[in-house]
C-alpha atoms as an extended CHARMM CRD file, in Angstrom:
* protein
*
       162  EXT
         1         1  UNK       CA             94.1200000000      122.1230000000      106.0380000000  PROA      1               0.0000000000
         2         2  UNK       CA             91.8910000000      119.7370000000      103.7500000000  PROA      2               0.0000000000
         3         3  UNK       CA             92.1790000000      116.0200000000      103.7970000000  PROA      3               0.0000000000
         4         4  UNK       CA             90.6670000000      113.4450000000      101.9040000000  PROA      4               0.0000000000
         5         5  UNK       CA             90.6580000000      109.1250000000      102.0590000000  PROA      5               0.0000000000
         6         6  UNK       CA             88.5490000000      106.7350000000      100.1700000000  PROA      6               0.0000000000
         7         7  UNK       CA             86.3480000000      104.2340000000      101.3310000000  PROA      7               0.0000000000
         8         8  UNK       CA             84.4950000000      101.2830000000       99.7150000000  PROA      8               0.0000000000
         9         9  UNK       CA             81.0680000000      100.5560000000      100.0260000000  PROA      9               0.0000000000
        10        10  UNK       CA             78.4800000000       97.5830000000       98.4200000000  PROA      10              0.0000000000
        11        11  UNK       CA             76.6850000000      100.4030000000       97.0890000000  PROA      11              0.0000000000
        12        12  UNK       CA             78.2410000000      102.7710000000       95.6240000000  PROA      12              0.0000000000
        13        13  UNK       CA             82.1460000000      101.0500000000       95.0260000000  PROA      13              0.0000000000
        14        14  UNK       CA             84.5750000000      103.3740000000       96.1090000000  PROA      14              0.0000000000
        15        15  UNK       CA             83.5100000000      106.9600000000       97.5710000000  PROA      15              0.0000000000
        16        16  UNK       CA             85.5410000000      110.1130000000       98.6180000000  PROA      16              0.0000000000
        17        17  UNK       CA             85.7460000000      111.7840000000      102.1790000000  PROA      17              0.0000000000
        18        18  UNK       CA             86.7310000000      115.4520000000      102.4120000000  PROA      18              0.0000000000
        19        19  UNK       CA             87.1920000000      117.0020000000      105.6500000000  PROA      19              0.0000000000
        20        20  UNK       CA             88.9310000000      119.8330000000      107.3250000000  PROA      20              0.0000000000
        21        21  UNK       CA             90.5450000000      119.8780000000      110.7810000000  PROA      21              0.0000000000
        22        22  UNK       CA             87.0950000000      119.0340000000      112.4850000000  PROA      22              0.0000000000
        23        23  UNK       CA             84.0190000000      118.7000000000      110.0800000000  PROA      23              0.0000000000
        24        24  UNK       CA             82.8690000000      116.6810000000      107.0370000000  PROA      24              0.0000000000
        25        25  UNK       CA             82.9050000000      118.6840000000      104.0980000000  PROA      25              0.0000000000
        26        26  UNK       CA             81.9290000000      116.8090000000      100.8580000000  PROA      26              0.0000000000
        27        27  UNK       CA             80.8670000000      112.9980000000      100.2120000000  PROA      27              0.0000000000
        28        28  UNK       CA             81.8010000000      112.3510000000       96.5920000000  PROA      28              0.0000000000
        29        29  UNK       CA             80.0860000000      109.6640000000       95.5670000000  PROA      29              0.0000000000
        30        30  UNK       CA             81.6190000000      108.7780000000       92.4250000000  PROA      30              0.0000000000
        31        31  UNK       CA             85.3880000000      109.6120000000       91.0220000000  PROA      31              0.0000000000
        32        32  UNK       CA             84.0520000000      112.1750000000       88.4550000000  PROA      32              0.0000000000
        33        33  UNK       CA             82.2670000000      114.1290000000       91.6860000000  PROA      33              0.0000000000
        34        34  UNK       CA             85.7240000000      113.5430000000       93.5280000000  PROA      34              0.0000000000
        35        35  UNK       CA             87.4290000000      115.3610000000       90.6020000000  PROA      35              0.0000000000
        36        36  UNK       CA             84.9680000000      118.3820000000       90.7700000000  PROA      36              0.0000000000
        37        37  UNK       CA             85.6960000000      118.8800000000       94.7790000000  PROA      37              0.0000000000
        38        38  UNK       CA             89.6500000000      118.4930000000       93.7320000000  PROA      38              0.0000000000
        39        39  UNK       CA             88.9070000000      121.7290000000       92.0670000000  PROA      39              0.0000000000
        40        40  UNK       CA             87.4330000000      122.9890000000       94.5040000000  PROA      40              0.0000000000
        41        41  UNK       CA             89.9020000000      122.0730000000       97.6780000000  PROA      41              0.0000000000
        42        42  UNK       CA             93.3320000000      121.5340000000       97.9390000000  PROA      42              0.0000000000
        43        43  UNK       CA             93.5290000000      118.4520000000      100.1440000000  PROA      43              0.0000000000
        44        44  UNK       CA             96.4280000000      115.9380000000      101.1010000000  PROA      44              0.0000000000
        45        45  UNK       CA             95.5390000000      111.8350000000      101.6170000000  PROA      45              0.0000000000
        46        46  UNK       CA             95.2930000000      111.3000000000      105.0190000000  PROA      46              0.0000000000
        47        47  UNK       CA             93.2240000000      107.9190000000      105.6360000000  PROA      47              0.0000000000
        48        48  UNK       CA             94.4460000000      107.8130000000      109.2670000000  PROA      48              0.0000000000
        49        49  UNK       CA             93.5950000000      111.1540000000      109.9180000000  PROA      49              0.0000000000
        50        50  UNK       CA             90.6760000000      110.5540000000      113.6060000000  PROA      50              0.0000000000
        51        51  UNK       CA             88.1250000000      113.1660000000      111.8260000000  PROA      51              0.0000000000
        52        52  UNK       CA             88.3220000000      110.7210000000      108.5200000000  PROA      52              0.0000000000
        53        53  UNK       CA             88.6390000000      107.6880000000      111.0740000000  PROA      53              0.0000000000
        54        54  UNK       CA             85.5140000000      108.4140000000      112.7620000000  PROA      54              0.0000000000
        55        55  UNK       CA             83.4650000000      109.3910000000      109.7360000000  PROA      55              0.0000000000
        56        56  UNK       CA             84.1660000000      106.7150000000      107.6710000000  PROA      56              0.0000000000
        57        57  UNK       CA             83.5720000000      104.4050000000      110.8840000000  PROA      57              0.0000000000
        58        58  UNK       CA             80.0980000000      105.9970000000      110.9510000000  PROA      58              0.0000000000
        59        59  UNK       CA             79.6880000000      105.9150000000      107.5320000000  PROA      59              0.0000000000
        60        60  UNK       CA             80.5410000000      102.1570000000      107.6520000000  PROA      60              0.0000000000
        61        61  UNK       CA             78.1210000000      101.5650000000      110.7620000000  PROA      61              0.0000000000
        62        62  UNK       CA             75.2330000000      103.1320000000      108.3700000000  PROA      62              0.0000000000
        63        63  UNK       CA             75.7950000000      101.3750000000      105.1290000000  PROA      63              0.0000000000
        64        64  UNK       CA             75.7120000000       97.9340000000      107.8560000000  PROA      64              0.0000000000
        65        65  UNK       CA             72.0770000000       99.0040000000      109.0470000000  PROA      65              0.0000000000
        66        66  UNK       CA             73.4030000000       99.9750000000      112.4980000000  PROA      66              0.0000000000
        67        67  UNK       CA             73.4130000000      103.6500000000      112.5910000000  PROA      67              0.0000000000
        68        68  UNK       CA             70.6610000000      106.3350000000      111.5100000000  PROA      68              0.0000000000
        69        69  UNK       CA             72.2420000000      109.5090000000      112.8680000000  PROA      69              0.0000000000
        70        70  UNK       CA             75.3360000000      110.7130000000      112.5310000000  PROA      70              0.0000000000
        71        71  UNK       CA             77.1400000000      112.3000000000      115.2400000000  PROA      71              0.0000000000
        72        72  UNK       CA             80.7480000000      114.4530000000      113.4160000000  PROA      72              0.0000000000
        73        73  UNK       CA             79.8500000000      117.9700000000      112.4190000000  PROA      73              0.0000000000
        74        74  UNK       CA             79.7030000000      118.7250000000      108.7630000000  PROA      74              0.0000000000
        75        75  UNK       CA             79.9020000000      122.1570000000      107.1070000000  PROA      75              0.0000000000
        76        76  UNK       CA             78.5080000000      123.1490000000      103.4480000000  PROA      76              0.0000000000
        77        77  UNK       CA             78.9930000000      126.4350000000      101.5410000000  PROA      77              0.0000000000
        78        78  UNK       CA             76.4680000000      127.2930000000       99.2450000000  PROA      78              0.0000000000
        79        79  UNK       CA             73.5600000000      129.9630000000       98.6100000000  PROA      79              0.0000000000
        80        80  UNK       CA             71.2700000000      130.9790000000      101.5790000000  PROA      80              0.0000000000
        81        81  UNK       CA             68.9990000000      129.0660000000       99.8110000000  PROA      81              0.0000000000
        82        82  UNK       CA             70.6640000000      126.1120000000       99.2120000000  PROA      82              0.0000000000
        83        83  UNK       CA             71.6830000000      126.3060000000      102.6620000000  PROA      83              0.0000000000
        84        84  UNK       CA             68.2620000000      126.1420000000      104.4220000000  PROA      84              0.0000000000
        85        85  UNK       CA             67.7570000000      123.0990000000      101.7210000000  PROA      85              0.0000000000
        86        86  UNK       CA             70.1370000000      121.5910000000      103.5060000000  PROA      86              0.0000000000
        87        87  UNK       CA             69.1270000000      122.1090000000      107.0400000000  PROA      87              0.0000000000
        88        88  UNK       CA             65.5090000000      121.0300000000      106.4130000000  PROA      88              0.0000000000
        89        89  UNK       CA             67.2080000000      117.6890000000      104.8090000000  PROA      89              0.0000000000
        90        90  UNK       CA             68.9830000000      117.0270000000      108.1460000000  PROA      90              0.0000000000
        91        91  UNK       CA             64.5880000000      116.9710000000      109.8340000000  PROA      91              0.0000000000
        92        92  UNK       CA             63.9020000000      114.0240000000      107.8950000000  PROA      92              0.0000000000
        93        93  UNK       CA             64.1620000000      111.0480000000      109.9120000000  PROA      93              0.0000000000
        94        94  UNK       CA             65.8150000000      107.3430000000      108.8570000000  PROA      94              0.0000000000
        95        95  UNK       CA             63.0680000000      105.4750000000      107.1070000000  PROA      95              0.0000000000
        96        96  UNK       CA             60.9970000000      107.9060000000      105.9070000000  PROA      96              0.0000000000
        97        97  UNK       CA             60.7030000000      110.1250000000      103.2470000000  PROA      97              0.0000000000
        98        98  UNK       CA             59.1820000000      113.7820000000      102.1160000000  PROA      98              0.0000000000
        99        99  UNK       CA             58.6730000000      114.6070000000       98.5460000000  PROA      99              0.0000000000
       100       100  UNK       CA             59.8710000000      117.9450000000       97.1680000000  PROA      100             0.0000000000
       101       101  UNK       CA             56.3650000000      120.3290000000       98.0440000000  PROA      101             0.0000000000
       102       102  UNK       CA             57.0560000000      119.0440000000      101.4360000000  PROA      102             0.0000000000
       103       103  UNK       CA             60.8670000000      120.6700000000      101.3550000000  PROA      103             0.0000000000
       104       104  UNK       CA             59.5520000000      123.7740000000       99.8500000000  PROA      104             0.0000000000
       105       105  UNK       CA             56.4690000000      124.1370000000      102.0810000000  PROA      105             0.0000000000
       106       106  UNK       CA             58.9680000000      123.6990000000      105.3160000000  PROA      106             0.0000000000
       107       107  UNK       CA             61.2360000000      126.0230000000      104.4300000000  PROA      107             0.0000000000
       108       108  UNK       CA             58.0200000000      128.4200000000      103.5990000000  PROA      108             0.0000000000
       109       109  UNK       CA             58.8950000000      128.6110000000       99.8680000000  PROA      109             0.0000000000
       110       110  UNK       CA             56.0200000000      126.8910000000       98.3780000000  PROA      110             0.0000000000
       111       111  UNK       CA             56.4460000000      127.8230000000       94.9520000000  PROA      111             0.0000000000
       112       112  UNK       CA             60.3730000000      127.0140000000       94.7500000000  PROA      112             0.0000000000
       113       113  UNK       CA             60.2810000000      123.2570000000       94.4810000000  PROA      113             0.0000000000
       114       114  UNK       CA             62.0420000000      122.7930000000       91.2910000000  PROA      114             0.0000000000
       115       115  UNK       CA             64.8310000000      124.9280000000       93.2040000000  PROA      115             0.0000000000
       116       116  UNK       CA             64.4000000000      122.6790000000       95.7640000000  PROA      116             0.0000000000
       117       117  UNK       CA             64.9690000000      119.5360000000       93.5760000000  PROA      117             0.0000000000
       118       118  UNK       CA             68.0990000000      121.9250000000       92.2930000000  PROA      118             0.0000000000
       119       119  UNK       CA             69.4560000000      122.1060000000       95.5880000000  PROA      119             0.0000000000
       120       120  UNK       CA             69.2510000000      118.5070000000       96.1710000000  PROA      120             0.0000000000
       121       121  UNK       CA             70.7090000000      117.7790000000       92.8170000000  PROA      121             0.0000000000
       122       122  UNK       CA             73.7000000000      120.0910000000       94.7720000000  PROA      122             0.0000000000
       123       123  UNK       CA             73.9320000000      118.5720000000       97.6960000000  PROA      123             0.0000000000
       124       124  UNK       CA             77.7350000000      118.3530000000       98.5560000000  PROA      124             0.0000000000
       125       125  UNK       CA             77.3770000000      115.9400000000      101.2740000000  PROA      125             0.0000000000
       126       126  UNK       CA             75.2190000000      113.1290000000      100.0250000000  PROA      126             0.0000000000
       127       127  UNK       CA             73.6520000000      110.3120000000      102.8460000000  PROA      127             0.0000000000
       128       128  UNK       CA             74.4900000000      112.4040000000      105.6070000000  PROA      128             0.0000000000
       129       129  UNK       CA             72.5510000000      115.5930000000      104.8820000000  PROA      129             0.0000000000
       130       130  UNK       CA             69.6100000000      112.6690000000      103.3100000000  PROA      130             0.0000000000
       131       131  UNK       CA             68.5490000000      114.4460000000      100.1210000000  PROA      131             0.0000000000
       132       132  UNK       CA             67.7190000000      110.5600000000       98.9230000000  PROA      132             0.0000000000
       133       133  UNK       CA             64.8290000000      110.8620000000      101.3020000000  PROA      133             0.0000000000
       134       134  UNK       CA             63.1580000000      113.4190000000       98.8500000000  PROA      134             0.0000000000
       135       135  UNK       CA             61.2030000000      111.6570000000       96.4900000000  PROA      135             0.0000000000
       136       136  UNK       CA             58.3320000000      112.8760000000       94.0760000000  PROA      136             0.0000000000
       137       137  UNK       CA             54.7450000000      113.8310000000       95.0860000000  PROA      137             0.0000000000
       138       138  UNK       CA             53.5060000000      110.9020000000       93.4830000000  PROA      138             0.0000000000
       139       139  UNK       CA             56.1240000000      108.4370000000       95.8070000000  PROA      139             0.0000000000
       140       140  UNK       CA             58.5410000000      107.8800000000       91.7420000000  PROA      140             0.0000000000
       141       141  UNK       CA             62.2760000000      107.8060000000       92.5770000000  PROA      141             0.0000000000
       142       142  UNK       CA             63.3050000000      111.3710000000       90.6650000000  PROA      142             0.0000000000
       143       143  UNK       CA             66.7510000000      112.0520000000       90.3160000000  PROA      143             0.0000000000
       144       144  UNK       CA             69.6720000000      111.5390000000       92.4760000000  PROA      144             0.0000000000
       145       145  UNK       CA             72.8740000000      113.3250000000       92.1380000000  PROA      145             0.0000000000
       146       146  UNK       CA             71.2490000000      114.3400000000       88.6670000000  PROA      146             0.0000000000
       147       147  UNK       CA             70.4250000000      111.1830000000       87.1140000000  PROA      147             0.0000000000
       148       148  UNK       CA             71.5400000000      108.6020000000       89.4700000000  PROA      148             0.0000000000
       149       149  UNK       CA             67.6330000000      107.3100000000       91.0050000000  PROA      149             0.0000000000
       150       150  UNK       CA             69.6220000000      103.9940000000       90.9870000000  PROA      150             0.0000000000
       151       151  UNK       CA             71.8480000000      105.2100000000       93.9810000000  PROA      151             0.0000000000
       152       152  UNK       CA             68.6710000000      106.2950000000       95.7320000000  PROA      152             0.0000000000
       153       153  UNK       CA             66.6050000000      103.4750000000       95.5180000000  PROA      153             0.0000000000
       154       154  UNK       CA             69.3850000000      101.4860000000       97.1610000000  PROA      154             0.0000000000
       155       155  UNK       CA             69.8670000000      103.7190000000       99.9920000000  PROA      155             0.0000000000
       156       156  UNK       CA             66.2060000000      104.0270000000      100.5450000000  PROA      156             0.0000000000
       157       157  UNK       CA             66.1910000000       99.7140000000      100.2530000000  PROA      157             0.0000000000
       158       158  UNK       CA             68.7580000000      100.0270000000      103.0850000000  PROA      158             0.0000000000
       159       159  UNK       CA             66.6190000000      102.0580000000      105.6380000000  PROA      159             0.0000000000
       160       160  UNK       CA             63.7780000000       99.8450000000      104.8650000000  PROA      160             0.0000000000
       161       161  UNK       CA             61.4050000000      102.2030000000      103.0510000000  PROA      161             0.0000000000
       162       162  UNK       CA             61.5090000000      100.3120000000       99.6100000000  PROA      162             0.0000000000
């Protein structure tokens, strides 16, 4: 079973919580992303729900300054690629920052970092798996969620790196 609650946040407004019966499954950060997830899952409102409880409670703990890790699982689906994306997102530590090359080069793909900037761009689960701590080789804010470098520079302002 799916299950979704909202939350509200200083930065981003309001923002969208999926989860199944034990792990976080998408962040949507704005209604329009929360509409493309609806497609995807099938999930009933369930803001009391201790899985939603405890991730928005993180979630909330983060956005306050007080947390840098998070400790709920989370589970993505996407390509083998996208996947290992992912994973090398979750090695970059609160407060710093890697820039695309450094992505690709980890995941020994040194030619794919446009597909790297693709995979963050496809990122289902936004500030948890940190794809706002990817920034260009040249330290510019590139795009977040797509176009969105707005979002990022205010998440990287709250970790103190801006």
């Amino acid at each position: 079973m799916y299950k979704f609650c909202d939350m509200q946040t200083d930065i981003f407004g309001s923002i969208y919580i999926l989860a199944n019966e034990t792990e976080l499954l998408d962040i949507s950060l704005s209604e329009d992303d929360w509409v493309e997830a609806c497609n995807k899952y099938e999930a009933i409102y369930a803001p009391d729900d201790a899985v939603l409880v405890k991730i928005k409670s993180e979630l909330d703990e983060y956005f306050k300054g007080d947390r840098k890790t998070f400790s709920f699982p989370i589970k993505y689906s996407g390509t083998a690629f996208q996947e290992q994306v992912w994973n090398e997102l979750l090695n970059i530590p609160y407060g710093e920052t890697r820039c695309y090359a450094d992505i690709a080069n980890a995941i020994d793909n040194p030619k794919a970092v446009r597909a790297v900037g693709q995979a963050n761009r496809k990122n289902p689960i936004p500030i948890v798996v940190p794809c706002h701590r990817v920034i260009g080789k040249d330290k510019s804010l590139t795009g977040y969620t797509g176009t969105r470098t707005d979002l990022k520079e205010k998440l990287l302002e709250l970790e103190g790196v801006l």
